[in-house]
C-alpha positions in Angstrom: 63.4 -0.7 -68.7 66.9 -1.6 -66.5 68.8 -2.7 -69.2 67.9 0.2 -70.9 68.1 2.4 -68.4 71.8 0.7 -67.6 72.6 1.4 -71.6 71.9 5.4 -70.9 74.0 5.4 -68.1 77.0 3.4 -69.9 76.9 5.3 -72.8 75.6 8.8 -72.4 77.0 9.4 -68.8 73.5 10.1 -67.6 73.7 10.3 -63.7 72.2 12.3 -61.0 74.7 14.5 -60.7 75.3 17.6 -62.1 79.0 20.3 -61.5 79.4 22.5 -58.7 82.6 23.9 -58.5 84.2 21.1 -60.5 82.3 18.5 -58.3 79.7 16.6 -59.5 77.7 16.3 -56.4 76.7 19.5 -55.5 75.8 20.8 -52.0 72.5 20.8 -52.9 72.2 17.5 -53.8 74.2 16.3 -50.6 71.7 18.0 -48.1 69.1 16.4 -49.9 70.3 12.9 -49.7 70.9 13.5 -46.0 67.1 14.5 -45.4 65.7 11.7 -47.1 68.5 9.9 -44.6 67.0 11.5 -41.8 63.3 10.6 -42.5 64.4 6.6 -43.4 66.0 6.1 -40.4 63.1 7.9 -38.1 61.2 5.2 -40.1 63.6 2.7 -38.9 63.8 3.7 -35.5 59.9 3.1 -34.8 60.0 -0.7 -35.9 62.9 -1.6 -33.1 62.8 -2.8 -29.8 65.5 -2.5 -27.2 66.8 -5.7 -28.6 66.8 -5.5 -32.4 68.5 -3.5 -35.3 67.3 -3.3 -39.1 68.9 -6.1 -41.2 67.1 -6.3 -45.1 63.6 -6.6 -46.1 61.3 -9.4 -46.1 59.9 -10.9 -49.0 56.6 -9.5 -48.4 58.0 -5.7 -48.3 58.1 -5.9 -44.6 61.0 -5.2 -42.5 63.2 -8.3 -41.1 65.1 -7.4 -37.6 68.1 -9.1 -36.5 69.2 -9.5 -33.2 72.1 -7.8 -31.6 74.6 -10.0 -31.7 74.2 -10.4 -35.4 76.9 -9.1 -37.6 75.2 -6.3 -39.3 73.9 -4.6 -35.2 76.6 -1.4 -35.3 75.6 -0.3 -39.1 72.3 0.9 -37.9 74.2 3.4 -35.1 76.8 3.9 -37.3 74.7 5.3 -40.0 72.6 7.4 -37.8 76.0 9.1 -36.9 76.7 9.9 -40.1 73.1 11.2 -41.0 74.2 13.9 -37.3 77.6 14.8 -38.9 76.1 16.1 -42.0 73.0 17.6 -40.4 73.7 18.1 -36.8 70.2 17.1 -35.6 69.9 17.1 -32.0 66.9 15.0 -32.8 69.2 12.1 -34.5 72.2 12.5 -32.1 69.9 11.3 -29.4 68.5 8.0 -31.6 72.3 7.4 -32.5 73.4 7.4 -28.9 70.0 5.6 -28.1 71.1 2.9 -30.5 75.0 2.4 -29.5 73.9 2.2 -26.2 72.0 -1.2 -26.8 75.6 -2.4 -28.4 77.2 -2.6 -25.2 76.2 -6.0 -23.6 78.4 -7.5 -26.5 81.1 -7.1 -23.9 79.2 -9.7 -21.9 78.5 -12.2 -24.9 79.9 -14.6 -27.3 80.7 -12.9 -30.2 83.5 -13.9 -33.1 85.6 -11.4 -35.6 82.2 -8.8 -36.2 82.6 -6.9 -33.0 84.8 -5.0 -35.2 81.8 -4.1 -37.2 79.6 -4.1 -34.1 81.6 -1.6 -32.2 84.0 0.2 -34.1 80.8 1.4 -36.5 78.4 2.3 -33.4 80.9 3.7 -30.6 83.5 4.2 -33.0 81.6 6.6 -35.0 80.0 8.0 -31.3 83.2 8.6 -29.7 84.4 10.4 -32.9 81.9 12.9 -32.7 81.0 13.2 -29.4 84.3 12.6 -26.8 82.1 10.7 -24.5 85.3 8.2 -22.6 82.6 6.0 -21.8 82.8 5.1 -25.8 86.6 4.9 -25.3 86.1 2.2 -22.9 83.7 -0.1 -24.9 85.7 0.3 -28.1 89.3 -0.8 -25.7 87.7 -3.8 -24.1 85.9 -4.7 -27.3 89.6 -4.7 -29.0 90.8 -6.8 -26.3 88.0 -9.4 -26.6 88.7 -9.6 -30.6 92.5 -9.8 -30.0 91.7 -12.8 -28.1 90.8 -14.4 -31.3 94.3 -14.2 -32.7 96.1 -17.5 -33.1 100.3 -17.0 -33.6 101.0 -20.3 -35.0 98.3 -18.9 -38.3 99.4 -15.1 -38.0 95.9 -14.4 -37.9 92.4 -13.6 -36.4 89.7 -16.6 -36.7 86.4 -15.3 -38.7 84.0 -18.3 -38.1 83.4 -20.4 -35.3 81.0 -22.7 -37.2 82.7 -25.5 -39.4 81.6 -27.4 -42.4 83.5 -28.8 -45.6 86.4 -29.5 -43.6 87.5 -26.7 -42.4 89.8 -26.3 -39.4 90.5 -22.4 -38.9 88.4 -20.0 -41.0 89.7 -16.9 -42.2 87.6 -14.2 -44.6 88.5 -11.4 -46.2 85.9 -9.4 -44.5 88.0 -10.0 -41.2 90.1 -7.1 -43.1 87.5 -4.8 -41.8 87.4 -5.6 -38.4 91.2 -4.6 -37.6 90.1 -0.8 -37.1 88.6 -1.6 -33.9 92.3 -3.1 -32.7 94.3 0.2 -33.9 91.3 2.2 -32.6 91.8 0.5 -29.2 95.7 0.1 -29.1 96.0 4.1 -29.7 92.9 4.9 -27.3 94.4 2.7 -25.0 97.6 2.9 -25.2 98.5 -0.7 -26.0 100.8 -1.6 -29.1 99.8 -5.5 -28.6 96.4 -4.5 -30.3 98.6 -2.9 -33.4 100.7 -5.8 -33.7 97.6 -8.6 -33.6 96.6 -6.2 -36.6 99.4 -5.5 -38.1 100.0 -9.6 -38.0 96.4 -10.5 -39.5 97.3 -7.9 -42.4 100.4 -9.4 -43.5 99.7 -12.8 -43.1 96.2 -12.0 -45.1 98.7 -10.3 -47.5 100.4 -13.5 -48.2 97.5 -15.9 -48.3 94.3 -14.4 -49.8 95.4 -12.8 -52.8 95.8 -14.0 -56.3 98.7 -12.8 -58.8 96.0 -10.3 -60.3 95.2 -9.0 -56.6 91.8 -10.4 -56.4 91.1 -12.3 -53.3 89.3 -14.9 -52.3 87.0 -15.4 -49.6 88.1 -17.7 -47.5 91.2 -19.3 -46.4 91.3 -22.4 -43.5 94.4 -22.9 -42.2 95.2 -25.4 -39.7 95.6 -24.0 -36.1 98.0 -27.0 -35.0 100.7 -25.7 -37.8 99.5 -22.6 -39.8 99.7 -24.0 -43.4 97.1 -23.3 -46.2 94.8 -26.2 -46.3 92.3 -24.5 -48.9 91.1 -21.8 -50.5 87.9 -21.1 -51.5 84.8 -18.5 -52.0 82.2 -19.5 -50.2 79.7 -16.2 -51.0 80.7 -15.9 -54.8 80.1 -17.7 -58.1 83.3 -20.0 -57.6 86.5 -20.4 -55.8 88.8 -18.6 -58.3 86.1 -16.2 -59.0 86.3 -12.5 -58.1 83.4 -12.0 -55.8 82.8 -8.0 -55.7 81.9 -7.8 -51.8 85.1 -9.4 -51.0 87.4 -7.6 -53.3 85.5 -4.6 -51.5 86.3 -5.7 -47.9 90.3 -6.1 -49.1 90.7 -2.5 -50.7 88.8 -0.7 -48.0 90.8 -2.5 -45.3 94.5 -2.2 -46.8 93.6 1.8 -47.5 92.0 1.5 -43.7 95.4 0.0 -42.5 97.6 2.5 -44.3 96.0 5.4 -42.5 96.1 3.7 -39.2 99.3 2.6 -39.4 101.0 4.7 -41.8 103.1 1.3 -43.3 103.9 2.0 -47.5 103.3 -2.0 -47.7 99.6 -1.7 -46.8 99.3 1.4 -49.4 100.9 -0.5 -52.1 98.6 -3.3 -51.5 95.6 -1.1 -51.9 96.7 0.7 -54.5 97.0 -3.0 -56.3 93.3 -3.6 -55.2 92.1 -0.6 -56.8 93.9 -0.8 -59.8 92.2 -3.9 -60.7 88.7 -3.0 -60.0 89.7 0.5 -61.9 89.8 -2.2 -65.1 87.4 -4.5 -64.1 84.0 -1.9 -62.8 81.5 -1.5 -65.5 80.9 2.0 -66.7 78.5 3.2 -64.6 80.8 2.2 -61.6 78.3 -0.9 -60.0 80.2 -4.0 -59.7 78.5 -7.5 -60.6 77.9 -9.4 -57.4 80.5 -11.5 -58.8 82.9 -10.1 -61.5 83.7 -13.5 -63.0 79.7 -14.5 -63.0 79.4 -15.6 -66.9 76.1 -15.0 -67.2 74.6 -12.1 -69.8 73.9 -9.5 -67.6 74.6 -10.6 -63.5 72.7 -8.8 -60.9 74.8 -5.9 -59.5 75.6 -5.2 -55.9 74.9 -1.9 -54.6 76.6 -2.5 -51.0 79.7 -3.5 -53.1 79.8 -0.4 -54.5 79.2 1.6 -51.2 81.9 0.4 -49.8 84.2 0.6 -52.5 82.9 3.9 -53.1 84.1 5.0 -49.2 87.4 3.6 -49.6 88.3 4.7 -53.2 87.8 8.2 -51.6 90.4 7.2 -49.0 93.1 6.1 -51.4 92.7 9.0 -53.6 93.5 11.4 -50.7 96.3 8.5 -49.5 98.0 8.9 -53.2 96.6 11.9 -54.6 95.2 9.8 -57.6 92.3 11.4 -59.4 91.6 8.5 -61.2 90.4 6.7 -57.6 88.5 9.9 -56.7 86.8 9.9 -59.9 85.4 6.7 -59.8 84.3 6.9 -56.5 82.7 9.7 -57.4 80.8 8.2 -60.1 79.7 5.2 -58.6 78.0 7.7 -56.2 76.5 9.4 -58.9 75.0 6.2 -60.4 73.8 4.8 -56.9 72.3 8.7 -56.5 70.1 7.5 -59.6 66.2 6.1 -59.2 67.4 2.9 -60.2 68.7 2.7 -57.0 68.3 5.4 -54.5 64.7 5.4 -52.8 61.9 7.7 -52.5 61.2 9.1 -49.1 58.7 6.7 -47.4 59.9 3.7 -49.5 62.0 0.7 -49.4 61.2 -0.2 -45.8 63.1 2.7 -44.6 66.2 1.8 -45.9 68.2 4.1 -48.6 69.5 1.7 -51.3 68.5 -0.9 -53.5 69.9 -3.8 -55.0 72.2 -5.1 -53.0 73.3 -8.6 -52.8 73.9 -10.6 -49.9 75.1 -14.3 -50.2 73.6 -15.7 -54.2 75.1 -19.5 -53.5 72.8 -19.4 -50.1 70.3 -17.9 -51.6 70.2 -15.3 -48.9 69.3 -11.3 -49.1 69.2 -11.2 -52.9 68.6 -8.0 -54.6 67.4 -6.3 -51.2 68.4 -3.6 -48.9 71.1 -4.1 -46.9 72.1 -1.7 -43.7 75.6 -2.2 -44.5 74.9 -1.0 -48.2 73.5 2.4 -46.6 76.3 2.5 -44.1 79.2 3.0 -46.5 77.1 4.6 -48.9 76.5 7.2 -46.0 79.9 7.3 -45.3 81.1 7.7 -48.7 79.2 10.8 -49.3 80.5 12.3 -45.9 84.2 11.5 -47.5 83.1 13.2 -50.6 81.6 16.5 -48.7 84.9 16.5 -46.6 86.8 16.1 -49.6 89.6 18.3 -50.6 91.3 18.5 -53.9 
C-alpha cells in the first residue's frame, strides 16, 4: 500500500493540498493542522514531569521521555510556541512558558554544542513572542557558555565531548544550527565576540565539511593542538562519502540561518549551493531518503529531514526571491500534510509526524516520531502562513 501510495504521489501530484489564492495550503487547512497541534501536545504535556521532555516513541507505542539535558529538551517548548503564534491560546502560552521554564538550570550544568538547540528553540522562540528580559538573559548567558566551546587554533566550536575511533576534536554539521543562539545573544547583548565565534565556526565549516558537489559530511575531527583535518567521516549515514539527508538539512538551514543573521553574501551563496543540490537530488514528492546515496531499492525516507529542509527552503526563497525553493518547500509540506504521514488526532503518541529517522548505523529511533521532526515541520508551516510573494 506505501509504494503504491508513494507511486500516486510521484506521478499524479496527489497531495493534501488544494489552491487558495495561488497557494496550495489553504487557510483552512493551516488552522486545521494547528488544532490537531494543539490537542497532541495537551497529550504530551500530561505524560511529563518537571524533569522530562517528549523524545520518540517506544517500541511498544508508548511514549519514551528524555531528560533535560538531552539534546532534543527545547523542541518540545519551541513547538508549543509555535502551536500560540498561529492560534493564540492563552491555554498553550501558559504550557509553553511552563516548559521553557524547566530549560533554565542548563545554565547550571554540563552541557556541549546543543544548548543552541536547547535554548535558542525554548526561550528563543519565548522571548520572540512574548518580550519577557528574563528570556533575554538565559539566551545571553547561554551564548556565553557555548562560546566557551570555541577553540581558535580549529576555527571552530567542539560538537562532542565523547571520543571513539580516534577522534581528537569532533565537529558535526548539526553544530551549524546551534550558531543562532551566538548572533541571538551577541545582538541581545550587545557583544560582537559572540558574532565573531559564529561567524569563525561558519567559515571554517565552509572550508572543511563540504564536498565539490556541496554535500557535507557529518563529521570532521580536527586536532586541537594544530587545527588540521585528521578525518572525515559520516558517522549517522550509510557511508562516509555518502549524502546523509539530516545533515545536508542541518547545512542549508544554517547557511540561509547565518545569512539573515548576519547579512554576509558568502553564507547566501553557500546555501543557495546547498539547495540547489537537493533541488536535483529530492524525489518527487519532496521526502528525502534517510541517506540520498543508500543503494538500496526503495530506502526508508526521513520525515524530520524534510521538516527542516522544508523551514529553511522557505527562508532562502524569501533571501533570493527563487520560486523554485518556495515551491518545493511547499510541496514537501504538502506530502508530509498526507495520511502517510501526518497523524490522526489522539494517535502517534501525541506526536504530529511519522517516519522519521534518527541514527540507521545505531540502530536508534528508526521510522518513529521525532520532536524535532514536529518542530521544523511546525515551523515551516508558520513560514508558509507568514509568507509573502
Amino acid at each position: 500500500m506505501k509504494k503504491w501510495y508513494l507511486f500516486l504521489v510521484a506521478v499524479l501530484g496527489l497531495t493534501a493540498c488544494g489552491k487558495d489564492a495561488g497557494r496550495a495550503i489553504s487557510d483552512q487547512q493551516l488552522a486545521d493542522v494547528f488544532s490537531l497541534a494543539e490537542k497532541q501536545y495537551l497529550m504530551l504535556d500530561e505524560q511529563l514531569t518537571d524533569s522530562t521532555m517528549p523524545r520518540t516513541l517506544n517500541a511498544d507505542g508508548t511514549l519514551r521521555t528524555s531528560d533535560l539535558n538531552w539534546w532534543c529538551s527545547g523542541f518540545f517548548p519551541g513547538s508549543l510556541w509555535y502551536i500560540y503564534e498561529f492560534g493564540q491560546s492563552p491555554v498553550i502560552r501558559d504550557m509553553a512558558l511552563k516548559q521553557t521554564q524547566k530549560l533554565k538550570p542548563l545554565l547550571e550544568m554540563n552541557t556541549d554544542h546543543d544548548i543552541g538547540f536547547q535554548l535558542n528553540c525554548s526561550y528563543g522562540n519565548a522571548y520572540r513572542l512574548t518580550d519577557d528580559e528574563t528570556c533575554r538573559d538565559v539566551l545571553v548567558a547561554g551564548a556565553w557558555k557555548l562560546a566557551q566551546r570555541m577553540n581558535p587554533t580549529t576555527g571552530v566550536i567542539r560538537s562532542w565531548d565523547f571520543l571513539r575511533k580516534g577522534w581528537k576534536y569532533p565537529v558535526i554539521i548539526d553544530n551549524m544550527m546551534n550558531l543562532e543562539l551566538l548572533t541571538v545573544g551577541a545582538r541581545l547583548g550587545g557583544e560582537e565576540q559572540l558574532g565573531q565565534v559564529a561567524r569563525t565556526h561558519a567559515d571554517t565549516t565552509m572550508k572543511n565539511h563540504f564536498r565539490a558537489d556541496y554535500t557535507s559530511y557529518h563529521l570532521v575531527n580536527y586536532d586541537p593542538e594544530t587545527g588540521e583535518v585528521l578525518s572525515r567521516e559520516t558517522v549517522q549515514g550509510y557511508a562516509d562519502e555518502s549524502a546523509w539527508s539530516r545533515g545536508q538539512a542541518w547545512a542549508l538551514y544554517g547557511y540561509s540561518m547565518m545569512y539573515r543573521e548576519t547579512g554576509e553574501a558568502r553564507y547566501l551563496v553557500q546555501a543557495k549551493n546547498i539547495g540547489d543540490m537537493l533541488l536535483k537530488r529530492l524525489p518527487d514528492d519532496g521526502i528525502p531518503y534517510w541517506d540520498f546515496d543508500d543503494p538500496q531499492e526503495n530506502p526508508l525516507r526521513d520525515v524530520s529531514a524534510a521538516a527542516i529542509m522544508a523551514s529553511a527552503f522557505i527562508q532562502l526563497s524569501e533571501h533570493t526571491g527563487n520560486k523554485d525553493y518556495f515551491s518545493m518547500a511547499e510541496k514537501q509540506l504538502c506530502t508530509m500534510l498526507t495520511p502517510e504521514y501526518l497523524a490522526t488526532a489522539g494517535s502517534n503518541g501525541g506526536f504530529l509526524l511519522k517516519h522519521g529517522v534518527g541514527n540507521i548505523p545505531d540502530n536508534s529511533e528508526v521510522d518513529v516520531p521525532l520532536t524535532y521532526a514536529d518542530y521544523y515541520f511546525l515551523e515551516a508551516l508558520v513560514r508558509y502562513w507568514k509568507h509573502e510573494g
